[in-house]
C-alpha positions as CSV (number, residue, x, y, z in Angstrom):
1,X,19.1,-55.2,-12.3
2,X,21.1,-52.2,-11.9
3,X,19.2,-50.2,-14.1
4,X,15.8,-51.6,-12.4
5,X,17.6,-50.6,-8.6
6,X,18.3,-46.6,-10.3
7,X,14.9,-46.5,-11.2
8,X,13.2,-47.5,-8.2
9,X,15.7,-44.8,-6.5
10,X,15.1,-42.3,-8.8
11,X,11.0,-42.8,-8.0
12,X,11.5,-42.3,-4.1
13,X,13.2,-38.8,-4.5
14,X,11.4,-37.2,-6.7
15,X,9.0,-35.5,-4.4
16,X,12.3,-33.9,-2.9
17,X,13.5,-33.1,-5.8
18,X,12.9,-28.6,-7.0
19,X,10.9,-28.2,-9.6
20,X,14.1,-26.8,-11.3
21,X,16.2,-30.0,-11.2
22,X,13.2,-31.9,-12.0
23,X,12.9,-30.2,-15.5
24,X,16.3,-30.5,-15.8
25,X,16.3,-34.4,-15.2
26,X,13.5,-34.0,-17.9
27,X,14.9,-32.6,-20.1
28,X,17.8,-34.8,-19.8
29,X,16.6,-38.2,-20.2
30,X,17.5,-39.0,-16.4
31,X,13.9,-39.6,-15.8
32,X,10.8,-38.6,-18.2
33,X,7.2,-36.3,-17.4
34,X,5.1,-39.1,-17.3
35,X,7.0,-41.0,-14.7
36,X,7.1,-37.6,-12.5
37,X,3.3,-36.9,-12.9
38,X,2.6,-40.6,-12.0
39,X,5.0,-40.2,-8.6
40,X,3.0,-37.2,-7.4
41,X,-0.8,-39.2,-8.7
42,X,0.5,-41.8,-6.8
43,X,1.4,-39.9,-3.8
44,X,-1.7,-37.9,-4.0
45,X,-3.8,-40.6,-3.9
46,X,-2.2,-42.0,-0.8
47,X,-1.8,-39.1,0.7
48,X,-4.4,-36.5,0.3
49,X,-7.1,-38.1,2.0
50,X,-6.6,-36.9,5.5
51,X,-5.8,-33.5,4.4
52,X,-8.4,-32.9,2.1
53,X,-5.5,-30.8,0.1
54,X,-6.4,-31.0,-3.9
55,X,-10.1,-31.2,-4.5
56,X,-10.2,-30.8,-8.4
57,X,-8.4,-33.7,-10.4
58,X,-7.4,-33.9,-14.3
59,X,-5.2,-36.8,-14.2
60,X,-6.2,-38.2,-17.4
61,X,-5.2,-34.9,-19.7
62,X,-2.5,-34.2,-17.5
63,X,-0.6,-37.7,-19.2
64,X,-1.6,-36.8,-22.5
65,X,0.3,-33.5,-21.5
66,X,3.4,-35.7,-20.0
67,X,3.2,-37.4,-22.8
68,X,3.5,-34.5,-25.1
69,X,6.5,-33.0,-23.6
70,X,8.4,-36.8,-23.5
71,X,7.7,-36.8,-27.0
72,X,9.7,-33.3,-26.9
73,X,12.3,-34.4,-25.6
74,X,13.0,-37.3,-27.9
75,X,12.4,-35.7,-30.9
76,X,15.3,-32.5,-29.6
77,X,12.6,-29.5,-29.3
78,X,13.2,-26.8,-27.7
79,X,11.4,-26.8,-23.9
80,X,10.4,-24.6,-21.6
81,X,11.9,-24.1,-18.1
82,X,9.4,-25.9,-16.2
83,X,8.7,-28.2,-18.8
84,X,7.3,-31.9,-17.4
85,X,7.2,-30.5,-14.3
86,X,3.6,-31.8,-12.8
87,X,1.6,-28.9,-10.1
88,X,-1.7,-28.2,-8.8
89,X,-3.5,-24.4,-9.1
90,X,-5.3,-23.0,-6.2
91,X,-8.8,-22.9,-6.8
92,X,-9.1,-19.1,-7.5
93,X,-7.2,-19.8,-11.1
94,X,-9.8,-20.3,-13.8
95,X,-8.1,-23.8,-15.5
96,X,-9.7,-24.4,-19.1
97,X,-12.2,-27.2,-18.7
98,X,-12.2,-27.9,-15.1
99,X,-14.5,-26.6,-12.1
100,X,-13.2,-23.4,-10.3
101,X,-15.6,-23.4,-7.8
102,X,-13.6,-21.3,-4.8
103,X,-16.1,-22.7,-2.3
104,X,-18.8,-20.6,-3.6
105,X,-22.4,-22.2,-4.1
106,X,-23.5,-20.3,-6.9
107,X,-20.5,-21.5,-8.7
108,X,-20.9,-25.0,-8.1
109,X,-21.3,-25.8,-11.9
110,X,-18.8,-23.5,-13.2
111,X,-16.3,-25.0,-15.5
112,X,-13.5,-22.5,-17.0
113,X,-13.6,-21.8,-20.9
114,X,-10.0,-20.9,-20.3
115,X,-7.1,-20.4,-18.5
116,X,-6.1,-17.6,-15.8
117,X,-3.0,-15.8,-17.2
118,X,-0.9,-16.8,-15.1
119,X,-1.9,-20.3,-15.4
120,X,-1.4,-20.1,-19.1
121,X,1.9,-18.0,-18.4
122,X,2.6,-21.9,-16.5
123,X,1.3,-23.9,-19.0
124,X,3.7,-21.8,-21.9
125,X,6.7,-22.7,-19.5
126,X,5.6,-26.6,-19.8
127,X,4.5,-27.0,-16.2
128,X,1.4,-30.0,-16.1
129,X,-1.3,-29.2,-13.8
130,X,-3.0,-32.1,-12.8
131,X,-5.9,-30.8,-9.9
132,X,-6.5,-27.5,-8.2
133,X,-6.5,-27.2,-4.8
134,X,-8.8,-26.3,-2.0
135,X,-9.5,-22.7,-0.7
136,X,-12.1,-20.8,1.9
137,X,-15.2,-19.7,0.3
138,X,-14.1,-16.5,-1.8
139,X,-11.2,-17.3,-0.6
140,X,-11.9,-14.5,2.4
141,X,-10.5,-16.6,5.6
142,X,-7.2,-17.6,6.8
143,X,-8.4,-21.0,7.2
144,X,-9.5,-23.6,4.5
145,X,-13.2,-24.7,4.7
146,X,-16.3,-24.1,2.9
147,X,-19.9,-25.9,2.0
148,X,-18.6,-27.7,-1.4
149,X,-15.0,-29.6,-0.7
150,X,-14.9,-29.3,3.3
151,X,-12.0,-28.9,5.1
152,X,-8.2,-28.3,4.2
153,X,-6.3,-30.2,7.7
154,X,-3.1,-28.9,8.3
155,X,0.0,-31.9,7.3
156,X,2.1,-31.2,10.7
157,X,-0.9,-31.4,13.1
158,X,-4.7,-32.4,11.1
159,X,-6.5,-31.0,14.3
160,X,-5.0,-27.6,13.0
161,X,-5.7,-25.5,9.6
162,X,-3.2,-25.5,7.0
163,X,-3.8,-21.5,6.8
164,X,-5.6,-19.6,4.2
165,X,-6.9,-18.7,1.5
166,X,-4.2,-20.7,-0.3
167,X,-4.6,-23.5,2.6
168,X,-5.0,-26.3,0.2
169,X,-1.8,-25.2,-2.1
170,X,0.2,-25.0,1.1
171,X,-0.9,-28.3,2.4
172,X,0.3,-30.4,-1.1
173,X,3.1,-29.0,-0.8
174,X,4.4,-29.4,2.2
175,X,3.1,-32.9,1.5
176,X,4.9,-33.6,-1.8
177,X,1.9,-34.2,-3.3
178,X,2.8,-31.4,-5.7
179,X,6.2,-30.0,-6.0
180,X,5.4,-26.3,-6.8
181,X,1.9,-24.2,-6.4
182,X,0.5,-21.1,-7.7
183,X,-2.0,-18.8,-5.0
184,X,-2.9,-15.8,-4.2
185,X,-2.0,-13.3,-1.9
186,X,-4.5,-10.2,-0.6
187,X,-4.3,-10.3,3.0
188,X,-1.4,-12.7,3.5
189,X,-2.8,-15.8,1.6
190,X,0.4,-17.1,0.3
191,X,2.5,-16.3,3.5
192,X,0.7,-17.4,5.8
193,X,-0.6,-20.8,4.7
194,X,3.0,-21.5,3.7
195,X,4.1,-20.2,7.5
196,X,1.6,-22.2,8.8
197,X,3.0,-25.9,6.4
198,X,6.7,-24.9,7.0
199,X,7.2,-24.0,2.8
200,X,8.5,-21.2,0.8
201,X,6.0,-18.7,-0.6
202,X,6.6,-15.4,-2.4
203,X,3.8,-12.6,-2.6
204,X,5.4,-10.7,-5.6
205,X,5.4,-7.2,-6.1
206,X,2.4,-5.7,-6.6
207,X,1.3,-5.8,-10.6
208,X,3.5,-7.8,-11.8
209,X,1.4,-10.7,-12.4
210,X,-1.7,-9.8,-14.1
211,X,-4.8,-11.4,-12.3
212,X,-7.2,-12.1,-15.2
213,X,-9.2,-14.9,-14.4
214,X,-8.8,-15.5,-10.7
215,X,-12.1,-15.4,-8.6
216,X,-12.9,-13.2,-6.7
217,X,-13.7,-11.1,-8.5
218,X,-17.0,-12.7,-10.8
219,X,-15.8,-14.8,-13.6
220,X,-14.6,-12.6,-16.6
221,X,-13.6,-9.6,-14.4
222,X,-11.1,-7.4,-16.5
223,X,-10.0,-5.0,-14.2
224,X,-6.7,-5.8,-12.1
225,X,-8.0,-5.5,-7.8
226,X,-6.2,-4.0,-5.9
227,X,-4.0,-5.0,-3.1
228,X,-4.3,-8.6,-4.3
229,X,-1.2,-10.5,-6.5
230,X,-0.9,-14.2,-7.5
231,X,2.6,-16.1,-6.6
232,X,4.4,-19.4,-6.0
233,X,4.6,-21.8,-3.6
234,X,7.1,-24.5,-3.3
235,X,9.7,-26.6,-0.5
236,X,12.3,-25.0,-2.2
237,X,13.6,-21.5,-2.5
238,X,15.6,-21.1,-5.8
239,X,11.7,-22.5,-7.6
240,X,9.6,-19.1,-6.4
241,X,12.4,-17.0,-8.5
242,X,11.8,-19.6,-11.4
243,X,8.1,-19.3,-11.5
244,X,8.2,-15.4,-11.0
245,X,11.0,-15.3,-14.2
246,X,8.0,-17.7,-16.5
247,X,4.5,-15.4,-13.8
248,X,5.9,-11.9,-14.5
249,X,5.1,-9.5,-17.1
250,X,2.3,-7.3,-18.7
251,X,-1.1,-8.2,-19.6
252,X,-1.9,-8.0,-23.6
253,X,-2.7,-4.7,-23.6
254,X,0.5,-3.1,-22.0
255,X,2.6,-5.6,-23.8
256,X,2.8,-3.0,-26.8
257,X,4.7,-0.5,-24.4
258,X,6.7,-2.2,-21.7
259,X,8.4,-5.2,-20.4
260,X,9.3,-6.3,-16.8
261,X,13.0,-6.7,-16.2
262,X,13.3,-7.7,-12.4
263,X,16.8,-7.1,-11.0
264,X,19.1,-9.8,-9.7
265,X,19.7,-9.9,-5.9
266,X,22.6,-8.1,-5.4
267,X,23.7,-11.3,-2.8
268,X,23.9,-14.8,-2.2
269,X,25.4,-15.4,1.0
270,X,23.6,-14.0,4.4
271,X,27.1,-12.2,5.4
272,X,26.9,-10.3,2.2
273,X,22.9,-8.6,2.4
274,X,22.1,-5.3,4.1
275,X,19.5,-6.9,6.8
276,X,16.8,-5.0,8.6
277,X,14.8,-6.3,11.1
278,X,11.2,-5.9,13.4
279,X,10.3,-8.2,15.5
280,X,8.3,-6.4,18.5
281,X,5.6,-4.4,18.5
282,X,2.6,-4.3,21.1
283,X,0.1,-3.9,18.0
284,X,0.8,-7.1,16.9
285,X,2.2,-9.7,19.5
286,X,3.8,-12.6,18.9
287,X,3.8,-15.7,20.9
288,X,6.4,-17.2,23.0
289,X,7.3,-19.8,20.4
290,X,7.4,-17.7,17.3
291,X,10.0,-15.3,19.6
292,X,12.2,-18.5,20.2
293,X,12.4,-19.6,16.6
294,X,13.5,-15.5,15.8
295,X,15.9,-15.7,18.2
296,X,17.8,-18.7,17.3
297,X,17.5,-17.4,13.5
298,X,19.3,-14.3,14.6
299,X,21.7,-16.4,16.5
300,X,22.2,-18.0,13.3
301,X,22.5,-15.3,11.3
302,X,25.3,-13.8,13.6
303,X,27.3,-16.8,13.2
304,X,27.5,-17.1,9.6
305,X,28.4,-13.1,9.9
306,X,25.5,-11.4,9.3
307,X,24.8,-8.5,10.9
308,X,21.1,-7.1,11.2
309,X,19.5,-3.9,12.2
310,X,16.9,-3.7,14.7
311,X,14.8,-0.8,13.5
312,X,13.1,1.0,15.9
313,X,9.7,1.3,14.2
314,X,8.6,1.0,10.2
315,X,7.6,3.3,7.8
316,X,4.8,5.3,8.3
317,X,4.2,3.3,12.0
318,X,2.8,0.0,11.8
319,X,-0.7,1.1,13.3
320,X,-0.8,4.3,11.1
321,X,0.0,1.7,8.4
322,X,-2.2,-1.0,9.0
323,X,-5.5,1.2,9.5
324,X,-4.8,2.1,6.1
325,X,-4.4,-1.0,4.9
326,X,-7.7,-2.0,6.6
327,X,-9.8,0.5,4.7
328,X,-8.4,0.1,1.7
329,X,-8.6,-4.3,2.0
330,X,-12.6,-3.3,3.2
331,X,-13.3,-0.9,0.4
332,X,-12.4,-4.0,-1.9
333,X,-14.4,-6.3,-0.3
334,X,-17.5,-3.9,-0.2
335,X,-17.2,-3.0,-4.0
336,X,-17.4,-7.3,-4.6
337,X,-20.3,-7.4,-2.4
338,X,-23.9,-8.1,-3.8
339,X,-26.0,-5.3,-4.3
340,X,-28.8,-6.4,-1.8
341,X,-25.9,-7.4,0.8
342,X,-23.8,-3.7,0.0
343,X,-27.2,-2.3,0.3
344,X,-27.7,-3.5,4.3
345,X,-24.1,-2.8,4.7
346,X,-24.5,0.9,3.9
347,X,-27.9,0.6,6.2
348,X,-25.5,-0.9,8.7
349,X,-23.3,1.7,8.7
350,X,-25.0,4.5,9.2
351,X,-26.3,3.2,12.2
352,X,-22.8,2.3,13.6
353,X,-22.2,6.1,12.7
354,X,-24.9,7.0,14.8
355,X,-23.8,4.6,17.6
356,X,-20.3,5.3,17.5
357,X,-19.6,1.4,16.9
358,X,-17.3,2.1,13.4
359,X,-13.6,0.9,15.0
360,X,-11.0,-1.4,13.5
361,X,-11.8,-4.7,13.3
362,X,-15.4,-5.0,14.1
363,X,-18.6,-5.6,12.0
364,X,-19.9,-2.4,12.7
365,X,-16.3,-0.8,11.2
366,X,-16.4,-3.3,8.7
367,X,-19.4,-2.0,7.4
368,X,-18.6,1.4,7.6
369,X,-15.3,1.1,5.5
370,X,-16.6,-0.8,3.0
371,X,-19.3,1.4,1.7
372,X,-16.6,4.7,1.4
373,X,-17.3,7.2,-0.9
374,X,-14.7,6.9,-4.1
375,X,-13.7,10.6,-2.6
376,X,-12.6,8.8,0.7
377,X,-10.7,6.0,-1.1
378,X,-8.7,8.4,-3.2
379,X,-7.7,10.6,-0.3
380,X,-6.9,7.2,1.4
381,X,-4.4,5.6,-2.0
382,X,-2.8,8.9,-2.2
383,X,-1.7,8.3,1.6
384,X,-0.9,5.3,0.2
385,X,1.4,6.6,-2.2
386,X,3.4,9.0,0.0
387,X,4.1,5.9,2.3
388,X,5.3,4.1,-0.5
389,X,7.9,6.8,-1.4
390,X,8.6,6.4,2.4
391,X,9.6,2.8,1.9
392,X,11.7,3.2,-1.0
393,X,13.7,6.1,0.6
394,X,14.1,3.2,4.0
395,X,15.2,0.2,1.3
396,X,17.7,2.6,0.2
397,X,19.6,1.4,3.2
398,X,19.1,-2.0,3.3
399,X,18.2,-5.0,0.8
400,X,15.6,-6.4,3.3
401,X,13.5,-6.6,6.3
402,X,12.8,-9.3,8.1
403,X,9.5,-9.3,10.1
404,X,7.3,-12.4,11.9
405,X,4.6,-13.2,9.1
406,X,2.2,-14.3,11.6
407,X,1.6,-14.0,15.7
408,X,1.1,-17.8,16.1
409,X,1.6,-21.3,14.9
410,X,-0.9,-23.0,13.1
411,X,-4.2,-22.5,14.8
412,X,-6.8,-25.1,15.4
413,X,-9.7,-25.5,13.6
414,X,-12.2,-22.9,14.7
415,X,-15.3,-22.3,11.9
416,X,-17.6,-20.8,14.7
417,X,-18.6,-17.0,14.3
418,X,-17.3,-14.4,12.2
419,X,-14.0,-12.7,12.0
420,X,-15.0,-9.8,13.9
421,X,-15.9,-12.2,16.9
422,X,-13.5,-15.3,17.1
423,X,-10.6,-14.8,19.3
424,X,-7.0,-16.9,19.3
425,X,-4.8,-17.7,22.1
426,X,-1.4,-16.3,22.3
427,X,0.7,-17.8,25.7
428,X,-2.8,-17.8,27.1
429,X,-4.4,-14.9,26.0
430,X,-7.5,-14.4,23.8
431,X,-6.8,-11.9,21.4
432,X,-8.8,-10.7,18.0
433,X,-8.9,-13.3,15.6
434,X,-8.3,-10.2,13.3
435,X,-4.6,-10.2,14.8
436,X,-3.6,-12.4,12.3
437,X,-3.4,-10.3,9.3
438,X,-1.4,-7.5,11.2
439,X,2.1,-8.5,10.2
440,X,1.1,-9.2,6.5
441,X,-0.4,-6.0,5.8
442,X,3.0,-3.6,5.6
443,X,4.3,-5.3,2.7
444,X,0.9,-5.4,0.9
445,X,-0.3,-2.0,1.6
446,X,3.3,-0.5,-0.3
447,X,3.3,-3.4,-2.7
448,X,5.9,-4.8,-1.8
449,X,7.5,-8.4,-2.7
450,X,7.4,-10.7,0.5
451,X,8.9,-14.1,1.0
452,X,7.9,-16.6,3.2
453,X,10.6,-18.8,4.7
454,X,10.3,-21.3,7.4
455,X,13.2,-21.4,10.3
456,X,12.1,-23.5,13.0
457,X,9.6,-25.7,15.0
458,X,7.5,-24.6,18.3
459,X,7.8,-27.0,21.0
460,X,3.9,-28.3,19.8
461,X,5.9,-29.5,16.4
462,X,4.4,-26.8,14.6
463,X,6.3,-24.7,11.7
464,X,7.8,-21.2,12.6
465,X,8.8,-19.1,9.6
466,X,10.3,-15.7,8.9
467,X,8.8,-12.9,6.4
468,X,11.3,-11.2,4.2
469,X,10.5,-8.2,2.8
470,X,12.6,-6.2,0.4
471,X,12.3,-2.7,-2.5
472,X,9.6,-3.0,-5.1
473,X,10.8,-5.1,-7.3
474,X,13.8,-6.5,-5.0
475,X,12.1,-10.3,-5.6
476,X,15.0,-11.8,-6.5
477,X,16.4,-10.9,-3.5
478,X,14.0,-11.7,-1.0
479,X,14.2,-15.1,-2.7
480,X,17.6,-14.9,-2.5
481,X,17.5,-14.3,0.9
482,X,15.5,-17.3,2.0
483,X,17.6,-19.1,-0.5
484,X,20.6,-18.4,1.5
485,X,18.9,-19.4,5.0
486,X,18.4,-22.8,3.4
487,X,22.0,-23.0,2.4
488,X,23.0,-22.1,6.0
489,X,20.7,-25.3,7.2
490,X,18.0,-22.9,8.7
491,X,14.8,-24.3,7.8
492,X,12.6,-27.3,8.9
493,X,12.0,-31.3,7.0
494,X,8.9,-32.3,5.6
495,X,6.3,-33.2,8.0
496,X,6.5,-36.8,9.6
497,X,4.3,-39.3,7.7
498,X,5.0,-37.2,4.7
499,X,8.3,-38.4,3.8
């Protein structure tokens, strides 16, 4: 009876548990991987259905693979750090043997001959994946919809998205229907889909997880894009530094030469970091509520004897900054485009030349910066370069930075029109839709590792979270960071009905 009353206990909190302690309890014989995978089937099967969250399932291998590592474990071999632990893959990952469709039509029949690195890199660790989750086509939105798998809904509020491109990952999550996720972040599609579901997320350091079989680009793509890294998702902090330690390291090639060796944090507890911070700027507003949720973090902050910096503007100037960013994000997107669609783009473009209509944020500018010359995109990475030596001299002073990730709570559901023409309220104000990849793009234009952690809840019941930004190659301690916010009780529950 006893035994039969620690088991049923042990089932209820496993969705709570990290993915850390969960391999631990693996490995120990407190519980086994097949009766973790079966908790999250058995929560994703009750609980996945309104959200529309995972839309690619492998249950049936995904026991065979439990089984595998149970049998591990009782006959005393040696495990991996995530081994047992059950997850789902964004749909960008190629996953050997099942469909990695990203929304796309044409690749409606694809099925993966093999893994993505880093899902192999996973896989070698002893994480199970059992489904992929849902994404925008291409995965070029910051909401979750597309013609194959429909809508992603949003777990605090389904009238709202759950954020994109990594909308789906976010949303199983935040639900517990998977305990840790791996996306993919170009224009802030791990931060703000984990903002937006009140998780943790971490957009690493640029290049230190090779992106070999992610889509976009076309399947088999060898070259590494630019701008764009894969990273973690999780409900807890101290996970995102475990899947970086089993993400990170050279492709096959480069493995010959070097190896990444990612420095600790050099602190634990909030009194003890360096902490910058920027949290106004008329470029990129912020609304009421996100302001409120800042405020009571620094609050926090001060009493647990913290002391941060208000910095008076960022390197290189945020609109300097994020103009660059912009051309450099379209110049990737144009070089992905179809020839026939890159063709009317350059067609477009003159003609905006001619009529004067090539500014930021509009189709017209769109056009124009994607169909650069190669001349105009080295001029524009070598200004890239400069800024980043710019950043490194400013994290000489400080360990991090901590910045909004995004202008608003969750938005509602708006597929209507393009980018260039949907607008978003902020305290009652339309403003470009296209506003809500401002604060992202710092961090992403220098390469910089960026952790998402979430700090409060707008007066709608919405998540509110905090982007923490730190030196290239300062993970670990913008993990650490929002490890330490946890530890001082700021952060947020699951959502209600999610339990």
């Amino acid at each position: 009876m006893n035994n039969q009353t620690s088991t049923e206990t042990q089932a209820s909190t496993i969705h709570d548990r990290s993915a850390g302690d969960l391999a631990r309890a693996i490995r120990e014989g407190e519980t086994t991987a097949r009766a973790a995978l079966e908790h999250f089937i058995a929560r994703h099967d009750a609980l996945n259905a309104p959200l529309n969250a995972v839309v690619v399932q492998d249950f049936e291998r995904a026991r065979e693979a439990a089984d595998a590592v149970d049998a591990a474990v009782a006959a005393g071999e040696p495990l991996g750090p995530l081994a047992g632990v059950p997850m789902t893959v964004k749909d960008t990952f190629e996953a050997e043997g099942l469909a990695t469709v990203v929304g796309e039509p044409r690749l409606a029949n694809y099925v993966a001959p093999h893994d993505a690195v880093a899902v192999a890199r996973l896989k070698a660790a002893g994480a199970i994946v059992f489904g992929k989750t849902n994404t925008p086509r291409l995965a070029q939105d910051v909401q979750t919809y597309n013609d194959i798998y429909g809508t992603t809904n949003n777990p605090w509020d389904t009238s709202r998205t759950s954020g994109g491109s990594s909308g789906g990952a976010a949303a199983a999550v935040a639900a517990g229907i998977t305990p840790i996720e791996l996306g993919s972040d170009l224009a802030g599609s791990i931060r703000t889909p984990s903002a937006w579901c009140g998780i943790y997320g971490h957009k690493p350091s640029y290049g230190l997880v090779p992106m070999r079989g992610h889509i976009p680009g076309p399947p088999g793509t060898r070259a590494e894009p630019d701008l764009c890294v894969a990273g973690p998702l999780s409900r807890h902090p101290g996970d995102l530094s475990l899947m970086l330690d089993a993400l990170a390291g050279p492709s096959a090639i480069e493995a010959s030469a070097w190896h990444v060796a990612l420095p600790a944090s050099p602190a634990t507890r909030l009194a003890d970091f360096r902490i910058a911070s920027y949290f106004g700027d008329d470029f990129a507003p912020i609304a009421q509520s996100v302001g409120t949720a800042i405020q009571a973090m620094r609050s926090a902050l001060t009493d647990h004897g913290a002391a941060a910096t208000a910095v008076a503007a960022l390197p290189g100037g945020f609109a300097d900054s994020y103009d660059l960013y912009d051309r450099l994000l379209n110049a990737l997107v144009g070089a992905g485009l179809p020839d026939k669609l890159y063709t009317k783009a350059r067609r477009g473009a003159a003609l905006m030349g001619l009529l004067k209509r090539t500014e930021r944020g509009t189709l017209g500018g769109f056009a124009t910066r994607a169909t650069d010359t190669h001349r105009d995109w080295a001029q524009r990475n070598e200004a890239r370069q400069a800024l980043r030596e710019t950043w490194q001299a400013f994290f000489a002073d400080y360990d991090v930075l901590l910045m909004p990730v995004v202008g608003v709570p969750a938005i509602e559901h708006q597929h209507k029109g393009s980018l260039f023409d949907r607008k978003i309220p902020i305290d009652g104000q339309d403003v470009a839709y296209t506003q809500l990849f401002r604060w992202i793009a710092p961090a992403t234009l220098a390469g910089l590792p960026a952790t998402t952690a979430p700090i409060g809840i707008s007066p709608e019941g919405l998540p509110i979270a905090l982007q923490i930004v730190g030196a290239y190659g300062a993970d670990h301690t913008t993990i650490a960071f929002a490890g330490a916010l946890k530890a001082a009780g700021i952060g947020i529950s699951r959502p209600p009905g999610f339990e």
